[in-house]
Residue frames relative to the residue before (quaternion, step in Angstrom):
aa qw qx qy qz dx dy dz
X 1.0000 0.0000 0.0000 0.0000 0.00 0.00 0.00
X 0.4922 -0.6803 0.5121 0.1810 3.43 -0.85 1.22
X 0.3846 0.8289 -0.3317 -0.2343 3.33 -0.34 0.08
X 0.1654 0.7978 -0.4632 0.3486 3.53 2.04 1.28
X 0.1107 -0.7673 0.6245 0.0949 3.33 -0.75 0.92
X 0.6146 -0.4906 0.4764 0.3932 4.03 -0.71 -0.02
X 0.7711 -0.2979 0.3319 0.4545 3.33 0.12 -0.93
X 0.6179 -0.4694 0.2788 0.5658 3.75 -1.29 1.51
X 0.6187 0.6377 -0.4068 0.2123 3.77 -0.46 -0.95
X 0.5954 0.5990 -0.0729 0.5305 3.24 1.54 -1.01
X 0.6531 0.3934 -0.1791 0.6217 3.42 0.74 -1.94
X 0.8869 0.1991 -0.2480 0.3350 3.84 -0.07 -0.43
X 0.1036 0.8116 -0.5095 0.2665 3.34 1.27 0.57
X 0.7541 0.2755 -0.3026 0.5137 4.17 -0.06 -1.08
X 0.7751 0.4091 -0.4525 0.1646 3.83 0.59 -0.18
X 0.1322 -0.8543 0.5025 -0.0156 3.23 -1.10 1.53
X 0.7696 -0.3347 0.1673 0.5174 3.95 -1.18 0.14
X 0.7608 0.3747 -0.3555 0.3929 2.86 -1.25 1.32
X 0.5469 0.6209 -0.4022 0.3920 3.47 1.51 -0.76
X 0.3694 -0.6870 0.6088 0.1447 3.20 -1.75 0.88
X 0.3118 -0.8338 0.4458 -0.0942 3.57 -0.54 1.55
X 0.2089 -0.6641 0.7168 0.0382 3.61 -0.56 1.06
X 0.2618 0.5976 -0.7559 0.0545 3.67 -1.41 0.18
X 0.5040 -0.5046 0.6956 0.0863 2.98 -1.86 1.74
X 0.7656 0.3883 -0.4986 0.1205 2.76 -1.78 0.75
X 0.3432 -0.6637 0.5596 0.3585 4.09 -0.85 0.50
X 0.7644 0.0605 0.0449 0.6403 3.74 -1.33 0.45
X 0.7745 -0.3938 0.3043 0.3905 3.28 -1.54 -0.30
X 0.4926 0.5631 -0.4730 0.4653 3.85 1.03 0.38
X 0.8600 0.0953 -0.1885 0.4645 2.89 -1.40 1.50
X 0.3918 0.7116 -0.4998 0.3006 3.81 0.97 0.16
X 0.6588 -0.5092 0.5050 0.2273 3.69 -1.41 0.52
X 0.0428 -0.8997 0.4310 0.0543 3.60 1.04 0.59
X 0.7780 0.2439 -0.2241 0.5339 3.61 0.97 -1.17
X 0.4552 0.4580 -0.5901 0.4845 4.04 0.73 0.21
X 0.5571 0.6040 -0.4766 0.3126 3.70 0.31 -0.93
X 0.7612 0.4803 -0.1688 0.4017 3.28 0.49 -1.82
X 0.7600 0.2652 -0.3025 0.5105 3.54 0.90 -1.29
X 0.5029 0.3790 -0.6139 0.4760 4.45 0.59 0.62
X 0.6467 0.5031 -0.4172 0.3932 3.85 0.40 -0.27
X 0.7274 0.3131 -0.3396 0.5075 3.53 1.17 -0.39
X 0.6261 0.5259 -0.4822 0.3144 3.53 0.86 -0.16
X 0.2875 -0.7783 0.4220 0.3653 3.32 1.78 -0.92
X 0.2045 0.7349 -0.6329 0.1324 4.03 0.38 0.42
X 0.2763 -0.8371 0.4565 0.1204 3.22 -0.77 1.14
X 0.7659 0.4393 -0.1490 0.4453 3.80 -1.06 -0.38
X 0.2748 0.6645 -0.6578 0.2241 4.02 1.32 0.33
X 0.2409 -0.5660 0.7447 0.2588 2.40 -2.70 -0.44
X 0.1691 -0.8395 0.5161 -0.0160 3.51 -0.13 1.08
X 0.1906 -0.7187 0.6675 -0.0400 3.51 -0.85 1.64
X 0.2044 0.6602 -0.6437 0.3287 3.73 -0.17 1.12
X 0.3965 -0.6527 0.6045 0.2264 3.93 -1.63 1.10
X 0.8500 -0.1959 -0.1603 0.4620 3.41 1.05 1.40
X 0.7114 -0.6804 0.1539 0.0850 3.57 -1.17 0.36
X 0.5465 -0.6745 0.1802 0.4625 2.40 2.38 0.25
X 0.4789 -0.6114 0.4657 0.4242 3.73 -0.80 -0.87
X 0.7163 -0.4337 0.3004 0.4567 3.41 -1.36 0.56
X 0.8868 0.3415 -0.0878 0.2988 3.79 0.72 -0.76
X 0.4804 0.3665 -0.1379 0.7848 3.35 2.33 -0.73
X 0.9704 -0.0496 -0.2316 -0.0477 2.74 -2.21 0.65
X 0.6251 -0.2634 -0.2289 0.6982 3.21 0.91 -0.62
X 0.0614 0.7318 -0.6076 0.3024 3.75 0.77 1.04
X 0.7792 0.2267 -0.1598 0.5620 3.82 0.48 -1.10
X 0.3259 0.6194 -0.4398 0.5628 3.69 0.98 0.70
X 0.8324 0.2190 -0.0862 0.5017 3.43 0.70 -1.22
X 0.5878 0.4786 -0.4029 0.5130 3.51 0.76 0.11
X 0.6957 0.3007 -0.4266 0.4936 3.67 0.77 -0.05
X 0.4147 -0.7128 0.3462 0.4474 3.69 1.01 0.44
X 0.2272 0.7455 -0.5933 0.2015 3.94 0.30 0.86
X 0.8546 0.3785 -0.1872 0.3024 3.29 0.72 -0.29
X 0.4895 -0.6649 0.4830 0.2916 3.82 -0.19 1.96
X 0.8919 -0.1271 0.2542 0.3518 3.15 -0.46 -1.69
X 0.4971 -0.7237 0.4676 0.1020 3.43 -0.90 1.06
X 0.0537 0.8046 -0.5859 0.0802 3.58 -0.16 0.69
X 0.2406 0.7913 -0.4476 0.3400 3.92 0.28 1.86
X 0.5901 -0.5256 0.5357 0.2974 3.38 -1.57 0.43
X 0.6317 0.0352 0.3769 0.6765 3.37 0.16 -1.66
X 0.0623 -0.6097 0.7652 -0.1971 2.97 -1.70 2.09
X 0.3151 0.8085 -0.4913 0.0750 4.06 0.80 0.18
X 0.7320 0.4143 -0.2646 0.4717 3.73 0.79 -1.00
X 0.6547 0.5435 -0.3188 0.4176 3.62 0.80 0.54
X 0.2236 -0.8553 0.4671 0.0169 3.27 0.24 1.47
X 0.6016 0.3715 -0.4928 0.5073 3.84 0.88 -0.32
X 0.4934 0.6322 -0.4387 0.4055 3.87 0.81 -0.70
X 0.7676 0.3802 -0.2616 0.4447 3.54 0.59 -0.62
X 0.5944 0.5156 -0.4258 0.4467 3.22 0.92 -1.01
X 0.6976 0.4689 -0.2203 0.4949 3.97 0.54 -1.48
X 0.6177 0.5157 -0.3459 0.4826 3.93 0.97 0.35
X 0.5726 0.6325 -0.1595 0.4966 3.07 1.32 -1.62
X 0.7793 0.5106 -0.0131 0.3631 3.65 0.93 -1.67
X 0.5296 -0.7440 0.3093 0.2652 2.70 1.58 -0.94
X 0.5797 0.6732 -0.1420 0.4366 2.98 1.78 -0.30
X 0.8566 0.1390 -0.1796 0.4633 3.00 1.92 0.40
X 0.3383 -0.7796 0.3808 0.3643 3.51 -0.04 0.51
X 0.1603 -0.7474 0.6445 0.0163 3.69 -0.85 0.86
X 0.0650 0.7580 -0.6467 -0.0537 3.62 -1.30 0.72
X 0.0053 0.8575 -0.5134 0.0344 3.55 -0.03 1.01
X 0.2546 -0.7754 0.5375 -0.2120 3.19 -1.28 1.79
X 0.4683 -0.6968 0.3789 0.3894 3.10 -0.91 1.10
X 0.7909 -0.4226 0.2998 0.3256 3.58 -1.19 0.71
X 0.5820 0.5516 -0.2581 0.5389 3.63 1.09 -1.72
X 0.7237 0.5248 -0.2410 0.3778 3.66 0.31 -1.25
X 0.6797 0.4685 -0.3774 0.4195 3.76 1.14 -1.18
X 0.6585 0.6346 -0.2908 0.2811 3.26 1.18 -1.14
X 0.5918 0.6363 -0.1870 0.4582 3.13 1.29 -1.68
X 0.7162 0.4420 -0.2377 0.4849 3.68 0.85 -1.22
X 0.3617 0.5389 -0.4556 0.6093 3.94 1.35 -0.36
X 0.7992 0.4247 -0.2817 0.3187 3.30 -0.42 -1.38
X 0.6240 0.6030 -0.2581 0.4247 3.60 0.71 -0.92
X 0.7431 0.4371 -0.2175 0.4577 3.57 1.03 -0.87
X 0.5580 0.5722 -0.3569 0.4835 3.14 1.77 -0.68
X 0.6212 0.5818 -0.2970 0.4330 3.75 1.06 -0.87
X 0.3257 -0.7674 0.4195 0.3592 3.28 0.89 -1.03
X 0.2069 0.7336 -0.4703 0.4448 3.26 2.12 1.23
X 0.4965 -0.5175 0.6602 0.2231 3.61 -1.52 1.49
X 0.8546 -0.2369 0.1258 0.4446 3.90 -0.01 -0.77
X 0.2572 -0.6532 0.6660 0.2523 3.67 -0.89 -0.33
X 0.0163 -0.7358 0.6385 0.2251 3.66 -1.53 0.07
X 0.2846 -0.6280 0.7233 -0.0392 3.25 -1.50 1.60
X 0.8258 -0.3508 0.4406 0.0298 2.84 -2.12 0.94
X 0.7420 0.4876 -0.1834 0.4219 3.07 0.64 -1.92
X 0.8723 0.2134 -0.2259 0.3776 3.21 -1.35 0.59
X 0.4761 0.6532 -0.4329 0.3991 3.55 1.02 0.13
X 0.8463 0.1742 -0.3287 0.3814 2.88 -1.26 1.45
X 0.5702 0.5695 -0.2756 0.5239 3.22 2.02 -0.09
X 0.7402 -0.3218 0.3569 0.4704 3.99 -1.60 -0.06
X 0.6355 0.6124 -0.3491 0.3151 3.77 1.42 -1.10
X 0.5485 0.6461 -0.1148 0.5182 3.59 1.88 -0.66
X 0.5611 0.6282 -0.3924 0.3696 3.37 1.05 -0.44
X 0.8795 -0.1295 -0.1195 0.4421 3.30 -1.04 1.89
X 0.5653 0.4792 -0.4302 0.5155 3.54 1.03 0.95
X 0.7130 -0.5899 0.3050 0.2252 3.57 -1.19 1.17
X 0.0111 -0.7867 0.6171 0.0064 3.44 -0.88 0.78
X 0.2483 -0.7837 0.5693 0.0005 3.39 -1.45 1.16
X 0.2260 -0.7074 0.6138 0.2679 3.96 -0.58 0.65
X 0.0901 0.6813 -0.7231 0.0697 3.56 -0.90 0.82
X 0.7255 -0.2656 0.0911 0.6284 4.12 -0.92 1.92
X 0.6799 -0.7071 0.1524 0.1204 2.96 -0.15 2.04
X 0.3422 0.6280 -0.5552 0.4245 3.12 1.00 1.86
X 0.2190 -0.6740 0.6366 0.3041 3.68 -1.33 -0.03
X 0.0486 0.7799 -0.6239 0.0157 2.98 -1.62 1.06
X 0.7132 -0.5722 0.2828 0.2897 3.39 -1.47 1.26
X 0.1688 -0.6677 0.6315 0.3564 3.49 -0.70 -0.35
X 0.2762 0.7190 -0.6360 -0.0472 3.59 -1.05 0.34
X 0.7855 -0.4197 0.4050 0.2070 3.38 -1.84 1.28
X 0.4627 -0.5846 0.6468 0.1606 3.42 -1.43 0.57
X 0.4331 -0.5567 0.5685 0.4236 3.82 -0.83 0.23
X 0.1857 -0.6280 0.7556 0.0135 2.89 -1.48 0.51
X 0.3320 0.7663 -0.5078 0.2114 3.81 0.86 1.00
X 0.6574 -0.5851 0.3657 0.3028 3.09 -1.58 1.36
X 0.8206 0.2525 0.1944 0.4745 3.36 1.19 -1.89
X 0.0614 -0.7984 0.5924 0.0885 3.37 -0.41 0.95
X 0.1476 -0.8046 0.5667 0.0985 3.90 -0.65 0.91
X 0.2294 0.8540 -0.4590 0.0857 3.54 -0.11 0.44
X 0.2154 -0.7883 0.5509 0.1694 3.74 -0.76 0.71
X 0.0159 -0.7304 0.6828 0.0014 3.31 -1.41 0.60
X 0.6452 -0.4909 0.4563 0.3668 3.58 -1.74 1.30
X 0.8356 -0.2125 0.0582 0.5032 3.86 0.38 -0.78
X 0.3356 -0.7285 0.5972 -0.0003 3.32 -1.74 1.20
X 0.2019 -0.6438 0.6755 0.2974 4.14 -0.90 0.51
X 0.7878 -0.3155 0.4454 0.2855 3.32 -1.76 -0.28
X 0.7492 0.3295 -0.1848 0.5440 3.57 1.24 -0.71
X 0.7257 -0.5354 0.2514 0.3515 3.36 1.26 0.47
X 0.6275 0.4000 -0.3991 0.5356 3.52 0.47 -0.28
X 0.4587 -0.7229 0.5052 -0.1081 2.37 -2.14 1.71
X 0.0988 0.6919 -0.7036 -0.1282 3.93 -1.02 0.03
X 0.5977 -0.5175 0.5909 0.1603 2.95 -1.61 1.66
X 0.0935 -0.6674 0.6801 0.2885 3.59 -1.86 -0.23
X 0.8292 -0.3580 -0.0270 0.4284 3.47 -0.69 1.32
X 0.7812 0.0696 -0.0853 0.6145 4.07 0.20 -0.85
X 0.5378 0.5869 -0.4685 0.3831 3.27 0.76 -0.11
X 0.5158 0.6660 -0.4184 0.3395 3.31 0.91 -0.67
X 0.3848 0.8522 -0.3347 0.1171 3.85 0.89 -1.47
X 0.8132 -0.1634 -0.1159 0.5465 3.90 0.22 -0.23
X 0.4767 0.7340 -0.4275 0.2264 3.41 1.40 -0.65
X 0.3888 0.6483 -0.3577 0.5483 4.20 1.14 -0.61
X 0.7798 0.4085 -0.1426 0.4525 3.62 -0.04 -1.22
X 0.6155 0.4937 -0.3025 0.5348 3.40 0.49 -1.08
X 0.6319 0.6216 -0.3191 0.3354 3.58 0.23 -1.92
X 0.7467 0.4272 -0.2432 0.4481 3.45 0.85 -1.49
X 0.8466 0.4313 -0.1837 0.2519 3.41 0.55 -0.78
X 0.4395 0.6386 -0.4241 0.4682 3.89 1.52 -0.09
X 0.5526 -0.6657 0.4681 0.1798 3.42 -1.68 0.79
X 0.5234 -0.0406 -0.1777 0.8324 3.14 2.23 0.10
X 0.1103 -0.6806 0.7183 0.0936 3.48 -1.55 0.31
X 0.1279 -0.7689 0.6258 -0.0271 3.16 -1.17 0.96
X 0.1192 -0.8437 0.5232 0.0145 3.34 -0.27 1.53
X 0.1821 -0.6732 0.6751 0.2407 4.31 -1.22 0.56
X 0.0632 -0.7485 0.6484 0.1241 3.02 -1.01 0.63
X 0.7538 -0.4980 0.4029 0.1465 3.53 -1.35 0.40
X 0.5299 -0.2002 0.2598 0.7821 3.71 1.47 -1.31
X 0.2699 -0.7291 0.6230 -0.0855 3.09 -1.22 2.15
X 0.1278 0.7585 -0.6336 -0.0828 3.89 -0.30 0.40
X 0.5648 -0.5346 0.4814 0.4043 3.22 -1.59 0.12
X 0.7704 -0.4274 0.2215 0.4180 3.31 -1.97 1.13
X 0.8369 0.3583 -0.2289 0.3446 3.51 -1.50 0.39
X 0.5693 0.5604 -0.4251 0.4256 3.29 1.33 -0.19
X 0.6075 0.6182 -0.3001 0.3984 3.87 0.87 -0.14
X 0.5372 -0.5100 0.5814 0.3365 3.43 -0.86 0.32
X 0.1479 -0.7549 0.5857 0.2554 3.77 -1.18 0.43
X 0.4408 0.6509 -0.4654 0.4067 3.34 1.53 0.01
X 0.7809 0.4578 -0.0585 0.4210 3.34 0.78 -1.07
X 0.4895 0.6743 -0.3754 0.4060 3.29 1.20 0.34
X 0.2260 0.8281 -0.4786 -0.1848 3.98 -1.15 0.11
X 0.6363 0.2871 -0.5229 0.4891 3.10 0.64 1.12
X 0.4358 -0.6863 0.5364 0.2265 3.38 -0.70 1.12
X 0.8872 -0.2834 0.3570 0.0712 3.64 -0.82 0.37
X 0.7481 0.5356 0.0397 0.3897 2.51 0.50 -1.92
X 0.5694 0.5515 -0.2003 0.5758 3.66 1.37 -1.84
X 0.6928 0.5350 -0.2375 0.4213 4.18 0.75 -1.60
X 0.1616 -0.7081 0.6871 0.0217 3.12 -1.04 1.54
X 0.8183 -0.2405 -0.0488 0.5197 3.32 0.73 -0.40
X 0.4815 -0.6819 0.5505 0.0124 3.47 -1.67 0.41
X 0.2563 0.7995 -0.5099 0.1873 3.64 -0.94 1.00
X 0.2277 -0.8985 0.3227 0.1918 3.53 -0.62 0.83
X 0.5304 -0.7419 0.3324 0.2404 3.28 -0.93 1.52
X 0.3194 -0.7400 0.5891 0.0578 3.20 -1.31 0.36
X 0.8677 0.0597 -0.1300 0.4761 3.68 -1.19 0.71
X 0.0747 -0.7382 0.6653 -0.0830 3.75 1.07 0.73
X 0.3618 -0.7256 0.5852 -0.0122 3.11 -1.55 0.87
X 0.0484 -0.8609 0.4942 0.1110 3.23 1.43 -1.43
X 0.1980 0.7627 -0.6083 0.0949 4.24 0.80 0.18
X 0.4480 -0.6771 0.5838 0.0036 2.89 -0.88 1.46
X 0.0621 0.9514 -0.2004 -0.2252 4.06 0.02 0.91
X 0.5924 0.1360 -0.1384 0.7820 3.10 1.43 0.28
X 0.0787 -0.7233 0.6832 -0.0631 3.40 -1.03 2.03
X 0.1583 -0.7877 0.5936 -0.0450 3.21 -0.90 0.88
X 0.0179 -0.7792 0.6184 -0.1007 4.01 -0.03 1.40
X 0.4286 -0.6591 0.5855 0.1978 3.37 -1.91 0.80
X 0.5611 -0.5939 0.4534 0.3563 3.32 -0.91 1.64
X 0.5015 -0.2716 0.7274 0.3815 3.48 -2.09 0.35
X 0.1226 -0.4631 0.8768 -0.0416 2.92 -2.70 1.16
């Protein structure tokens, strides 16, 4: 099974309105930079994007939302994204926000091939509203759902030919999880070699998770909130 593609344009070519989207990355580290650009030029409308936040008004899936492609948000923490609010505020989009632990955990769950898992978090809170709860050695805990996502999008620093992936340090953050858990995952990678040229010690996504594969170009890397110590 082939699974090099030319370029993001290619790899995201079948996804259309309505598809349900994973994307890897925290803030703007480690984000899918060229799927971003080439689902913003194809323009599929009416998604549902599962991402631990919303980017920025001008980078990632920030310009996702500003061409109105995106139904519903599914995030940890959406603050630095003022059209996100405005299209929340307005109504114009549906937003479910979750505690971080929970987004991951629910990645993970789909990667296992677990229906759901029950956590702690959010119990007793707005996050709990009209979803099941279970006492297990006299605690209560939440049910919440596995993804069920069409598409996992996920970048990594380097990629072989058969798909398996190695993170660079924070960048790594949800993109592992995600990888495991789409019904196809498509992964950019930075520098693609051919199978065997990687360390297996040093690998964390096996392969296996990678439907397909392509190497990115003009990486930005936007850096979102810099913070420098004054001259003395």
């Amino acid at each position: 099974m082939n699974k090099v593609y030319k370029n993001a344009e290619q790899a995201v070519a079948d996804i259309n309105d309505g598809a349900m989207l994973m994307l890897g990355g925290f803030g703007l580290c480690g984000i899918p930079e060229n799927c971003i650009a080439a689902l913003v030029k194809k323009g599929p409308k009416e998604l549902t994007c599962i991402s631990n936040n919303a980017g920025v008004d001008d980078f990632g899936i920030g310009l996702m939302l500003k061409q109105k492609q995106v139904k519903k948000m599914v995030s940890s923490y959406v603050g630095e994204n003022a059209e996100f609010e405005r299209q929340l505020l307005s109504g114009e989009l549906e937003v479910e926000l979750i505690p971080q632990g929970t987004l991951a955990t629910r990645c993970m769950a789909a990667g296992y091939g677990m229906p759901a898992i029950f956590t702690p978090a959010g119990v007793g809170t707005e996050v709990a509203e009209g979803k099941e709860t279970r006492v297990f050695n006299n605690k209560e805990y939440l049910l919440e759902y596995a993804f069920d996502a069409d598409f996992a999008i996920v970048k990594a620093w380097k990629g072989d030919t058969d798909g398996n992936l190695v993170y660079k340090e924070t960048a790594r953050n949800f993109n592992p999880l995600m990888a495991m858990a789409g019904k196809i995952t498509i992964a950019e990678v930075e520098e693609l070699v051919e199978a065997g040229e990687l360390d297996p010690n040093q690998i964390h996504t096996p392969g296996i998770y990678v439907h397909r594969i392509f190497q990115g170009m003009g990486y930005e890397k936007r850096i979102e909130q810099r913070t420098v110590r004054k001259n003395v």
